[in-house]
GULUM-340561 format. One line per field, with one value per residue (C-alpha): x, y, z. Coordinates in nm, 3 decimals. Layout:
BEGIN
c1 = X:...
c2 = Y:...
c3 = Z:...
***
This chain:
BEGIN
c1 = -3.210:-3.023:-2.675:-2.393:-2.041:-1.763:-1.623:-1.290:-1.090:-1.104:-0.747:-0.645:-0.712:-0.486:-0.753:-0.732:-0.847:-1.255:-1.293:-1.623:-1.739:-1.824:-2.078:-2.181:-2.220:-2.122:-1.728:-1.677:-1.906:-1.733:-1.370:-1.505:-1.621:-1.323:-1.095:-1.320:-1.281:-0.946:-0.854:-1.013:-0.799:-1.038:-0.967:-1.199:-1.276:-1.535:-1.761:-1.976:-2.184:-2.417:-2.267:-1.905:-2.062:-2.188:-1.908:-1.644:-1.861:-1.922:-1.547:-1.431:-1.567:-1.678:-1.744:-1.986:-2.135:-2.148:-2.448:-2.545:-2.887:-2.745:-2.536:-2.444:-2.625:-2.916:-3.079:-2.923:-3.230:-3.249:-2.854:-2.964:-3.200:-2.981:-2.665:-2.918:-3.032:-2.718:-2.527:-2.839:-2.530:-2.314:-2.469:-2.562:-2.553:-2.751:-2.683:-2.977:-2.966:-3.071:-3.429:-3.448:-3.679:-3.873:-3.587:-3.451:-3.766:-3.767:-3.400:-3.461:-3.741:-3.520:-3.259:-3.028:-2.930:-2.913:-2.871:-2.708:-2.788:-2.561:-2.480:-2.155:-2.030:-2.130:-1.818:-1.705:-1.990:-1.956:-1.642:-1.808:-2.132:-1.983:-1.799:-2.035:-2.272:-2.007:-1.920:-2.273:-2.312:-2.022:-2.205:-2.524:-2.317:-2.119:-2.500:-2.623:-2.317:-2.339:-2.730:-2.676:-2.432:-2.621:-2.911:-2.652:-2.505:-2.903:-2.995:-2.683:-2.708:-3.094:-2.945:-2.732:-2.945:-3.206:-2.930:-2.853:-3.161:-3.203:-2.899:-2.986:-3.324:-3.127:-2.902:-3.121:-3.362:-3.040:-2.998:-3.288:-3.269:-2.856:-2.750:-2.570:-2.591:-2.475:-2.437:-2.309:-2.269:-2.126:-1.874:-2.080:-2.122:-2.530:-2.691:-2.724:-2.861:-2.922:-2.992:-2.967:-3.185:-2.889:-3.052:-3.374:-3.200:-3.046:-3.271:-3.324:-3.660:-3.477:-3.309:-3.535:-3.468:-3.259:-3.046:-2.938:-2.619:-2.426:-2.388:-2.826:-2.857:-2.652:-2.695:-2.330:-2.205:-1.788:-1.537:-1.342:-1.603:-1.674:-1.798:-1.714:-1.394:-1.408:-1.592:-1.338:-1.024:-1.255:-1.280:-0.939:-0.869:-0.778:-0.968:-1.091:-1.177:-1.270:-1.461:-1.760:-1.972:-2.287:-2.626:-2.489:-2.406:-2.064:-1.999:-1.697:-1.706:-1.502:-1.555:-1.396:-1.414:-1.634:-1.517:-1.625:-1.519:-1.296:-1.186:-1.231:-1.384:-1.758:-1.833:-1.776:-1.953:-1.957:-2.034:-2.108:-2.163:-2.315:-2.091:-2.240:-2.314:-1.969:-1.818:-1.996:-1.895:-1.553:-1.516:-1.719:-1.410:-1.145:-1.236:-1.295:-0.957:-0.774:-0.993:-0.839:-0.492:-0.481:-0.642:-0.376:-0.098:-0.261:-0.225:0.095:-0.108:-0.059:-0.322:-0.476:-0.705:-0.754:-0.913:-1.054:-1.109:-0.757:-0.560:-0.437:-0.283:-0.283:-0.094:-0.025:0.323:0.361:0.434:0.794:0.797:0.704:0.874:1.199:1.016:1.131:0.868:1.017:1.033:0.672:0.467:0.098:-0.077:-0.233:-0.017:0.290:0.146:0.130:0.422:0.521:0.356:0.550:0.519:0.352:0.144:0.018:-0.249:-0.438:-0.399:-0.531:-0.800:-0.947:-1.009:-1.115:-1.361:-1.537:-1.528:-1.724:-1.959:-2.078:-1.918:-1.791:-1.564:-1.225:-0.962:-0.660:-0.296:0.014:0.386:0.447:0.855:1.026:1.302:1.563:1.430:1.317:0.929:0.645:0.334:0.036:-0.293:-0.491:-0.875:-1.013:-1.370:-1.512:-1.702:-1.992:-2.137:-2.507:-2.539:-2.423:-2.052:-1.727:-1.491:-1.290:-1.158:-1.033:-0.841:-0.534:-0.248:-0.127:0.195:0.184:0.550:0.660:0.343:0.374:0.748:0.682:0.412:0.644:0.899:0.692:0.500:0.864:0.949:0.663:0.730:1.100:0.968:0.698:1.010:1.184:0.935:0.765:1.098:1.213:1.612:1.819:1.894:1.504:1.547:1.802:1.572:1.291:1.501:1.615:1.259:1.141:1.453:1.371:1.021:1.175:1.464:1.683:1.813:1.918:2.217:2.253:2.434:2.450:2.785:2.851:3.119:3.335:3.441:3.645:3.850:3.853:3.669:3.372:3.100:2.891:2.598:2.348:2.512:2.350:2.502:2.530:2.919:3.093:2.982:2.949:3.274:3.413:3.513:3.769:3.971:3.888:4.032:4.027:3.705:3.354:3.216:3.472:3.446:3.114:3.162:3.429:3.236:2.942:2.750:2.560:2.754:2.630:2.916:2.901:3.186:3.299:3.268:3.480:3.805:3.774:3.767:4.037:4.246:4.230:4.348:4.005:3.922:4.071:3.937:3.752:3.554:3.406:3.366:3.018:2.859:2.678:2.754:2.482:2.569:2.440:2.544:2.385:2.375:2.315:2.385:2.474:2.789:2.785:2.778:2.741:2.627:2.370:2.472:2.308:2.499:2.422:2.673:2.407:2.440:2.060:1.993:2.154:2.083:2.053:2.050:1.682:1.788:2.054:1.830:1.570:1.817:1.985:1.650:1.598:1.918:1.819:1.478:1.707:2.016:1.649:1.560:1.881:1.908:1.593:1.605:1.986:1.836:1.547:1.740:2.024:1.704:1.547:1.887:1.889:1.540:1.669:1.923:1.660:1.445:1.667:1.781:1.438:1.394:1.688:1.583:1.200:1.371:1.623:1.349:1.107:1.341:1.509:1.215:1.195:1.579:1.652:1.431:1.565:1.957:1.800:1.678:2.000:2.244:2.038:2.067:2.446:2.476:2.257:2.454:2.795:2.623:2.523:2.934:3.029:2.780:2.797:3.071:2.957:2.768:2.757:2.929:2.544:2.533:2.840:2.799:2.471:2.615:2.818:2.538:2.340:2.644:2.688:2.278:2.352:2.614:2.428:2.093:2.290:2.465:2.075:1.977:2.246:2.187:2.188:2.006:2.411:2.401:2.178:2.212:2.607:2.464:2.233:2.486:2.761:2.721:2.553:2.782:2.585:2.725:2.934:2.649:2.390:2.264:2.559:2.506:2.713:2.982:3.174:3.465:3.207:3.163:3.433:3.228:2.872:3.043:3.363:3.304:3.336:3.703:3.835:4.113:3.962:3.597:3.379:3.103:2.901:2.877:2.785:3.008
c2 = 1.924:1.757:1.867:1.565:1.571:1.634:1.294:1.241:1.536:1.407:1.339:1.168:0.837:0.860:0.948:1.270:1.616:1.718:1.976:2.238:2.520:2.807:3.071:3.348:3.679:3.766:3.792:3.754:3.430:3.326:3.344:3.149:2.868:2.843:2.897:2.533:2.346:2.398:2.307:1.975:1.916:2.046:2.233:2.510:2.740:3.070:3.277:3.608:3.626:3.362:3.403:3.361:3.054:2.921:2.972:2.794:2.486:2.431:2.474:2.265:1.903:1.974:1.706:1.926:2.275:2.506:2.776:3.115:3.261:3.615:3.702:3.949:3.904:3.681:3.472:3.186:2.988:3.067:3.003:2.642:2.557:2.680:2.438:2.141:2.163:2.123:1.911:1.645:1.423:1.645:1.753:2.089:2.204:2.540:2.748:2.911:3.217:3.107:3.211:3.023:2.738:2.865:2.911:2.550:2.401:2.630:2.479:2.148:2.210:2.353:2.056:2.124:1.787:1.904:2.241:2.373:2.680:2.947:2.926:3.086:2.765:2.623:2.644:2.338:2.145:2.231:2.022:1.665:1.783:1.826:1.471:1.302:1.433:1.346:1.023:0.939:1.057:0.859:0.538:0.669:0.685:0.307:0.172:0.314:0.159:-0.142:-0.178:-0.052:-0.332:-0.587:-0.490:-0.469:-0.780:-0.922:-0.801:-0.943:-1.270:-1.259:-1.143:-1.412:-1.696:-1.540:-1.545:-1.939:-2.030:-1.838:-1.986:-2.341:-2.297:-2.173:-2.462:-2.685:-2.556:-2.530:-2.935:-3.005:-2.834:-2.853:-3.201:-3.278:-3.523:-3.478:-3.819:-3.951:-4.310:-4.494:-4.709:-4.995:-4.767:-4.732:-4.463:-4.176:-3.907:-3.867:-3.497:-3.324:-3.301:-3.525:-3.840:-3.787:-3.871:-4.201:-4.484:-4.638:-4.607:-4.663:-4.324:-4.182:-4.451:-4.448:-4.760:-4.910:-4.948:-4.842:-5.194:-5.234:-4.840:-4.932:-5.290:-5.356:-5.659:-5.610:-5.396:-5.340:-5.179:-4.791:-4.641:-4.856:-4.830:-4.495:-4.520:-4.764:-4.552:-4.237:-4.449:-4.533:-4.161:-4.007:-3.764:-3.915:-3.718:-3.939:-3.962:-4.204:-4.334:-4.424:-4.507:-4.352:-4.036:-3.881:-3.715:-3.571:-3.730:-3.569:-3.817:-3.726:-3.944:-3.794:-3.710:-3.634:-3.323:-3.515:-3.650:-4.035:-4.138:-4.200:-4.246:-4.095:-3.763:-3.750:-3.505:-3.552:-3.291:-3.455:-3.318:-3.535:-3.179:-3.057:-3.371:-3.371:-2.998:-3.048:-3.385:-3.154:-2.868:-3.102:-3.284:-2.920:-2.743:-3.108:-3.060:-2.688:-2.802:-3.024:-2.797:-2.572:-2.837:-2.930:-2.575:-2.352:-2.083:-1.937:-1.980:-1.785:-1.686:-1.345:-1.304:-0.990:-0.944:-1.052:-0.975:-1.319:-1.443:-1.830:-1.903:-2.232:-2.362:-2.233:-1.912:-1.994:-2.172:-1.869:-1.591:-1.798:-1.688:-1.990:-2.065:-1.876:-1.547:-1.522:-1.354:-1.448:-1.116:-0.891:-0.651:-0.871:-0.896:-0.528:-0.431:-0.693:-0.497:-0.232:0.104:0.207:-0.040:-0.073:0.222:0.100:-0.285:-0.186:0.111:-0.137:-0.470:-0.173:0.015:-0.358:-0.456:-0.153:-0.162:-0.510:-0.684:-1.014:-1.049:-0.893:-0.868:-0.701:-0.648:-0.571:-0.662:-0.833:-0.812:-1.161:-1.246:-1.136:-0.788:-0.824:-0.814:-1.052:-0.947:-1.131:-1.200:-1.166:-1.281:-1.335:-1.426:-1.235:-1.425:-1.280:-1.377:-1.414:-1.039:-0.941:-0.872:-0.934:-1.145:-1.355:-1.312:-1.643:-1.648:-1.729:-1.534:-1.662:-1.566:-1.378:-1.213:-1.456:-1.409:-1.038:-1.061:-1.255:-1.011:-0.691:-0.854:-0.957:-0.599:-0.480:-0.652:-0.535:-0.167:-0.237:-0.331:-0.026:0.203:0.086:0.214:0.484:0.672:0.916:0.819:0.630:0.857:0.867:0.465:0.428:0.705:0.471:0.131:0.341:0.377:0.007:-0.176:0.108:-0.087:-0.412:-0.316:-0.048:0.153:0.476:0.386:0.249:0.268:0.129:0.061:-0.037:-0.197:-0.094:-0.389:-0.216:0.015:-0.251:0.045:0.091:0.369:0.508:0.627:0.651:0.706:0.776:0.756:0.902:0.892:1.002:1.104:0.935:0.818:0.920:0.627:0.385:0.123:-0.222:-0.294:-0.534:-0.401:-0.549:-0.444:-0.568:-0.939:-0.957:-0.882:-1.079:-1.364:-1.319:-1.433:-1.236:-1.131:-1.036:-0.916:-0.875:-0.729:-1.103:-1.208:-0.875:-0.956:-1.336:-1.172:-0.886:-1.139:-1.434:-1.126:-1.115:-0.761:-0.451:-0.208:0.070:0.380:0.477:0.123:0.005:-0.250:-0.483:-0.458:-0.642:-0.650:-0.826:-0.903:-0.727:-1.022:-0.952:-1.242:-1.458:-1.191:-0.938:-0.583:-0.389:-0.439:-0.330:-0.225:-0.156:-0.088:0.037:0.260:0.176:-0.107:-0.096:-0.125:-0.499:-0.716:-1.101:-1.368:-1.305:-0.963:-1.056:-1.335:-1.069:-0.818:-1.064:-1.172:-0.788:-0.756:-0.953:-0.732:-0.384:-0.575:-0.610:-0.275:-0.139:-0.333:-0.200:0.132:0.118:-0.043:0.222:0.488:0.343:0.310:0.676:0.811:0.606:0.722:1.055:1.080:0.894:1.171:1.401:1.278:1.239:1.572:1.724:1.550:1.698:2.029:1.983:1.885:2.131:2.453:2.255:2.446:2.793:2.802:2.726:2.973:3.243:3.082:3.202:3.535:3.630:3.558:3.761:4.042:3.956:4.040:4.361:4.497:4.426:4.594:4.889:4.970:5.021:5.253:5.478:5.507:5.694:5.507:5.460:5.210:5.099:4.991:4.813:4.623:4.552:4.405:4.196:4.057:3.970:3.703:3.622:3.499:3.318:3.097:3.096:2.981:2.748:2.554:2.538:2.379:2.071:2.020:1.667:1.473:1.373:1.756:1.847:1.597:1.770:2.078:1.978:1.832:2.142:2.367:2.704:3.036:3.376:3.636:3.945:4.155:4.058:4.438:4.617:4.639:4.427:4.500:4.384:4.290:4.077:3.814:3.609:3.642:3.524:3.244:3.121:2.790:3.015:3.117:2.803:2.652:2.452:2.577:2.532:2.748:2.479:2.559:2.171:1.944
c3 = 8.074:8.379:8.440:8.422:8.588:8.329:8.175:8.098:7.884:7.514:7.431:7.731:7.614:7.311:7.018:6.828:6.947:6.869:6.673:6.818:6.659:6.932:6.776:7.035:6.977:7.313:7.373:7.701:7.744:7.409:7.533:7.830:7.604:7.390:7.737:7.889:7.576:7.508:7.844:7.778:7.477:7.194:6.861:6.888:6.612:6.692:6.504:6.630:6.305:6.155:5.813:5.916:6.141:5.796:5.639:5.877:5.884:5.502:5.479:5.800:5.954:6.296:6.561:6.731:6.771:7.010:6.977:7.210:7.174:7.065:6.731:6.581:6.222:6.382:6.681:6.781:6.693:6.321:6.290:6.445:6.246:5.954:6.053:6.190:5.825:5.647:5.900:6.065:6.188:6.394:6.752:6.764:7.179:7.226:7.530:7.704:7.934:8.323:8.278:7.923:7.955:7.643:7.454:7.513:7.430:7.108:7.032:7.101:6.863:6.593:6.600:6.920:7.027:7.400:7.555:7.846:8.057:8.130:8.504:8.653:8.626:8.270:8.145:8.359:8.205:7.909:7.804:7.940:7.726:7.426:7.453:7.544:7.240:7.019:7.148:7.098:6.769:6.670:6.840:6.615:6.340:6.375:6.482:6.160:5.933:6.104:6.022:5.703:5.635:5.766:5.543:5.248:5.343:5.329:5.050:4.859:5.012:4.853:4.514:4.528:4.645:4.389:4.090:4.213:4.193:3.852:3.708:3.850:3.637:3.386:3.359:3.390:3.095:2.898:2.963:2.872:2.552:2.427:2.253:2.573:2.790:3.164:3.399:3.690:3.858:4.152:4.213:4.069:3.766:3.845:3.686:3.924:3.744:3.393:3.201:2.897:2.555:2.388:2.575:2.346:2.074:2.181:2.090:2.420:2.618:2.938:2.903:3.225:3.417:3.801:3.917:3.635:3.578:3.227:3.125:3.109:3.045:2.678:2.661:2.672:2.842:2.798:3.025:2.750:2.503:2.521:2.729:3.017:2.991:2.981:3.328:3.497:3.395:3.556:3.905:3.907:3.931:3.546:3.355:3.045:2.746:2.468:2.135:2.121:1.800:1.915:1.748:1.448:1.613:1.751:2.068:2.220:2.601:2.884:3.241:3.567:3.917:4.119:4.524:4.834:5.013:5.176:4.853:4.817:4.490:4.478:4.134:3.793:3.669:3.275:2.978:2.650:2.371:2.032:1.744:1.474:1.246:1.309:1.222:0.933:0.848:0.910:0.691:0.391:0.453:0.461:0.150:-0.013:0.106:-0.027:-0.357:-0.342:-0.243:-0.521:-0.739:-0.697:-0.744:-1.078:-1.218:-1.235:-1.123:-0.807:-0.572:-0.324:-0.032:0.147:0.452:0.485:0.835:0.955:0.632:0.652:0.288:0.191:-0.070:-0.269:-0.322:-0.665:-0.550:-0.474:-0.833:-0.988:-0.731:-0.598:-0.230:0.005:0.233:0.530:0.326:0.246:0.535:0.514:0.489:0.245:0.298:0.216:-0.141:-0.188:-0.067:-0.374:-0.630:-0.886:-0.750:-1.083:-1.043:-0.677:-0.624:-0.890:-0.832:-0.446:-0.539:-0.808:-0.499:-0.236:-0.471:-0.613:-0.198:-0.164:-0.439:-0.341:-0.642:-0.658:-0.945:-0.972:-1.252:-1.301:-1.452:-1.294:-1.196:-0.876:-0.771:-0.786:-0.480:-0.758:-0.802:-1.149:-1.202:-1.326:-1.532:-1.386:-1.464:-1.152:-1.113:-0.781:-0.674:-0.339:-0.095:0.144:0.454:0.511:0.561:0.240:0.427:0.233:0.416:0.210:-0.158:-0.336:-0.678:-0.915:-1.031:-1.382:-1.484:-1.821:-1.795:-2.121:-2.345:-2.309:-2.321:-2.702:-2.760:-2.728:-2.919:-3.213:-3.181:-3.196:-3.532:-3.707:-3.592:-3.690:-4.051:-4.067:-3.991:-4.272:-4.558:-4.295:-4.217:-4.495:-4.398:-4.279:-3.894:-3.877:-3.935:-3.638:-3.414:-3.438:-3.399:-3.060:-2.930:-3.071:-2.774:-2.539:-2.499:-2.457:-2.215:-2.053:-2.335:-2.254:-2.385:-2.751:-3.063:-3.388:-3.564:-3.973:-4.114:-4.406:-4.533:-4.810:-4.564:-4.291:-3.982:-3.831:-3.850:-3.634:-3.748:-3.484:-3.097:-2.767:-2.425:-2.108:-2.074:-2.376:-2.774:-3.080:-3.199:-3.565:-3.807:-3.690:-3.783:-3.657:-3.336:-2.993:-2.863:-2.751:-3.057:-3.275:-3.067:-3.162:-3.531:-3.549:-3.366:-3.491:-3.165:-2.943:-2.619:-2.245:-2.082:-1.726:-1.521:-1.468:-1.835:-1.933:-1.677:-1.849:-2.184:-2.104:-1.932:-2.241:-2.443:-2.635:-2.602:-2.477:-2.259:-2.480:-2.362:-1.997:-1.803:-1.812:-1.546:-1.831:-2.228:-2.453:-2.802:-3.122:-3.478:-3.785:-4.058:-4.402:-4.640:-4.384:-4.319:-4.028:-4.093:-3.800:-3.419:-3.227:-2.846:-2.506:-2.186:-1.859:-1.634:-1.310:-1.079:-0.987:-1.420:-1.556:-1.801:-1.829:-2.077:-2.184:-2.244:-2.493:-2.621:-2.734:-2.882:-3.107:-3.205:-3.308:-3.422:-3.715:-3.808:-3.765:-4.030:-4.246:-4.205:-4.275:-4.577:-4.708:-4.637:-4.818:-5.106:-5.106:-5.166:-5.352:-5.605:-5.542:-5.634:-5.986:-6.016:-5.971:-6.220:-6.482:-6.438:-6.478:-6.800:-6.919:-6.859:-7.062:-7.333:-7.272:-7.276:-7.568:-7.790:-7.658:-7.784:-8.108:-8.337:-8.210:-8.188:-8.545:-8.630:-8.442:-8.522:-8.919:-8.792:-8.631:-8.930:-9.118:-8.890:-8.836:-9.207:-9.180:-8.913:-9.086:-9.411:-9.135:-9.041:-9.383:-9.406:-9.071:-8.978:-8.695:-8.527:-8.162:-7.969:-7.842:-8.206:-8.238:-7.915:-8.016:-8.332:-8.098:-7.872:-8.226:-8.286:-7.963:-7.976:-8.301:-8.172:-7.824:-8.051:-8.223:-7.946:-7.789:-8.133:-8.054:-7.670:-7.636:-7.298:-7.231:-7.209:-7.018:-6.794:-6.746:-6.690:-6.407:-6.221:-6.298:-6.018:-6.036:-5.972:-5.925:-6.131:-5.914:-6.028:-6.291:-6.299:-6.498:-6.823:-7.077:-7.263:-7.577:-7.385:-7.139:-7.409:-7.261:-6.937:-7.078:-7.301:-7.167:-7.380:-7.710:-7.619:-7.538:-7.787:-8.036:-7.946:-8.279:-8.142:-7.903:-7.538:-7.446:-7.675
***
């Protein structure tokens, strides 16, 4: 290869330092190499071995490469082909000893991009080589971008032209097959062009033709009439967008003037999309939502429509009727609703909709409470209807909510009277009575704490007879006096009193303050006979538990079932206890006649022996005192037999009531002088023998 004079040193021109790799296994003529380059402003970088030459260029970008025909691992030549290999873009220079001609062809071969021969003086040739093998490389490597971009740039252009041309068909097969009609016209409003499958429906057989203008295209001969006005309001500059009725048909028009690219007005360009079907859908919704609207304003029900894709919640206007929402309180979403529902009540209200969603179902009932704007609760009647798509998809549920809260309300209460009245003749007394009249209001409102109190007409005080509260025990008879309970017997009207109603009563000098405070006092009369005899109570110590006027509606509405109850329970056992003491007095009299024979005869048997015995002392003396005591208890029997022989039912009847005593020890024996003990009757003064007279 010809030798070339050195070109200018790289880096005197301003642009950054090249970067050479020297490999040569020889050190000396490698230090010369590195010494040239550097000199010319190069970063040079050296390897002896083939592998460490590998290694520095897969870890380093090299402008060029430097390459002596002896290493230390391998030949130059199999290094070369090696790097040519991996690196095709960066020039690889080979240096050939001076008798080397075979060995340069053999590199050239093997992917050198030049060579140079190792004269004494290489090394001063070797800078302007390298440059200019890089500089051309880099001219290689901009010619190659460049054509590469220019064939990118080609091919785009095609794409493009090729989508144009595509989307041009494409539009234009869409015209001719959409209900929509694209124009445009001149100044004179002549028909310019005319497209779009919409002009196959209009009932004109001139629809095809060019040059005429709109007035012969439609057979309209006014400026005024649509859709020429339309036209001249486009050529005077406005965008028009318009509704037209035309040949029984509807269309929703949008016309714009149409410019030059300089921008003076040439004509009008016009669109028109046939909505006759939508039209028609929409009229068939609007007359079914105002069916629905007034559907809903005809029932008290409340109303309404779930979207289950959004969670968006319609509701009708009762709902504020029957909730006291305002209209700017209630959010329109599902989950606004179920944040609404009683805690008891909501994972079963919402596992009930989600499982029948699931399932496929389509209609959906339920129970629950729903929490008014007050904080109290409603018992609804929910049914809703679930609506599918044409896959089978649920996306909207419809239904009514019918408020139920006063039919169950009357339900509980009338439940509650008939419970009241089983207690009466089901309880055995009268504290299993009041037990039961406890649970009966504890199902109709917050009773946890409740009392019953009597009155004693005859000594003027109250009793107490059944008493639970949190705050303090059950009181012992009193004495009337100024308190709640004595307002409302003394009344004889129900009375709710709230904190407020309790300073207006305290401060009219009504009532007096009685007990631990409570936040709301409901008390009613017990009537019997058209007089009151007691009251029934429930209070509350909690400001999150209160009671209202329904509340003391209901009790005193109890109240007079419980004065019932009471009554009858009274009466029951006023009547067990005269059945009692009948029976018992029946019974004496069973018993007195029962032993009347078989006592006289032994009252016979024992005189006689009375005399024997007596006979018996005159003649021994001696005998024991067993004998004389036995003597004794012979009498004893007699009179014993005889006072038996006169019992009378009166008797008996005395002796049941008269209290047993135990005697100290019925195992001694019994003595003469214990006759006193077995028979204190006999000793009294003026006994004539009988026990029971």
């Amino acid at each position: 290869m010809a030798q070339t004079t050195p070109s200018a040193v790289a880096g005197t021109t301003g642009e950054p330092p090249f970067a050479v790799l020297v490999v040569d296994g020889n050190e000396e003529h490698q230090i010369l190499s590195v010494a040239a380059l550097t000199r010319s402003g190069c970063l040079v970088r050296t390897a002896a071995s083939g592998k460490q030459a590998l290694q520095l260029a897969m870890g380093n970008r090299f402008d060029a490469v430097v390459i002596g025909s002896k290493l230390r691992d391998a030949t130059g030549i199999e290094v070369l082909r090696l790097l040519a290999d991996r690196f095709p873009s960066t020039p690889m220079i080979f240096v050939v000893p001076p008798d080397g001609e075979e060995a340069a062809l053999q590199a050239m071969r093997s992917g050198a991009t030049s060579y140079i021969v190792k004269t004494p003086r290489y090394t001063e040739l070797l800078p302007a080589i390298v440059e200019e093998h890089i500089r051309e490389a880099a001219n290689r490597r901009r010619l190659a971008e460049t054509e590469q971009t220019q064939a990118q740039a080609l091919t785009e252009r095609n794409t493009a032209e090729q989508r144009l041309s595509q989307s041009q068909n494409r539009l234009r097969m869409i015209l001719q097959q959409a209900p929509v009609l694209v124009w445009s016209t001149d100044k004179e409003l002549r028909v310019t062009s005319a497209m779009g499958g919409g002009f196959r429906t209009l009932d004109t057989v001139r629809s095809g033709e060019r040059g005429l203008t709109l007035f012969e295209y439609f057979n309209i001969p006014d400026d005024d009439l649509e859709p020429i006005a339309s036209h001249r309001r486009a050529l005077a500059g406005e965008g028009v967008a318009t509704q037209i009725d035309w040949q029984g048909r509807t269309y929703d028009v949008h016309i714009e003037p149409l410019r030059s690219p300089e921008g003076p007005i040439l004509g009008t360009i016009g669109v028109a999309f046939d909505v006759s079907e939508r039209m028609r859908t929409e009229e068939t919704l609007r007359r079914s939502e105002e069916r629905f609207r007034l559907l809903g304003r005809a029932t008290n029900d409340v109303v309404w429509d779930w979207d289950l894709q959004t969670d968006g919640l319609w509701v009708n206007e009762n709902v504020s009727k029957v909730f006291g929402f305002p209209p700017e309180e209630i959010e329109p979403t599902g989950a606004w609703w179920t944040e609404h529902l009683h805690p008891e009540d909501q994972e079963r209200v919402v596992m009930s909709i989600d499982q029948l969603v699931r399932s496929g179902g389509s209609v959906w009932t339920s129970e629950y409470r729903f929490r008014r704007r007050d904080g109290t609760y409603a018992t609804l009647v929910d049914r809703g209807y679930i609506l599918h798509d044409s896959t089978g998809h649920p996306v909207r549920v419809i239904g009514s909510a019918m408020d139920v809260s006063q039919k169950r309300k009357t339900e509980a209460i009338q439940s509650a009277v008939y419970r009241i009245s089983e207690a009466a003749n089901s309880a055995k007394d009268l504290p299993e009575l009041y037990g039961q009249i406890h649970k009966v209001v504890g199902g109709l409102m917050p009773a946890t704490n409740f009392y019953i109190a009597l009155y004693d007409d005859q000594a003027e005080a109250l009793d107490f007879p059944y008493f639970v509260d949190e705050e303090e025990s059950a009181p012992s008879r009193q004495p009337l006096g100024r308190g709640l309970t004595e307002y409302v017997l003394r009344t004889g009207r129900p009375l709710l009193a709230s904190p407020e109603v309790f300073a207006d009563l305290l401060r009219d000098g009504e009532v007096v303050s009685v007990g631990p405070p409570s936040v709301d006092w409901v008390g009613a009369p017990l009537v019997s006979q058209g007089k009151p005899v007691g009251v029934i109570v429930v209070q509350s110590y909690a400001e999150g538990v209160r009671f209202d006027e329904e509340d003391k509606r209901v009790l005193n509405f109890v109240s007079e079932q419980v004065a019932m109850a009471i009554d009858r329970k009274r009466a029951q056992e006023r009547l067990l206890d005269a059945e009692r003491l009948a029976t018992m007095g029946q019974l004496a009299g069973f018993i007195a006649h029962e032993l009347n024979t078989p006592l006289t005869t032994i009252s016979l048997l024992t005189s006689a022996a009375s005399k024997r015995v007596t006979d018996l002392r005159t003649e021994a003396s001696s005998s024991t005192r067993e004998t004389r005591c036995s003597g004794e208890l012979l009498t004893l029997l007699l009179w014993t037999g005889s006072d038996l022989v006169a019992l009378t039912p009166e008797a008996c009847l005395r002796v049941a009531r008269t209290p047993i005593r135990p005697w100290s020890n019925p195992a001694r024996k019994v003595s003469c002088s214990d006759e006193k003990t077995l028979s204190p009757e006999l000793h009294r003064p003026g006994a004539t023998g009988s026990l029971f007279r």
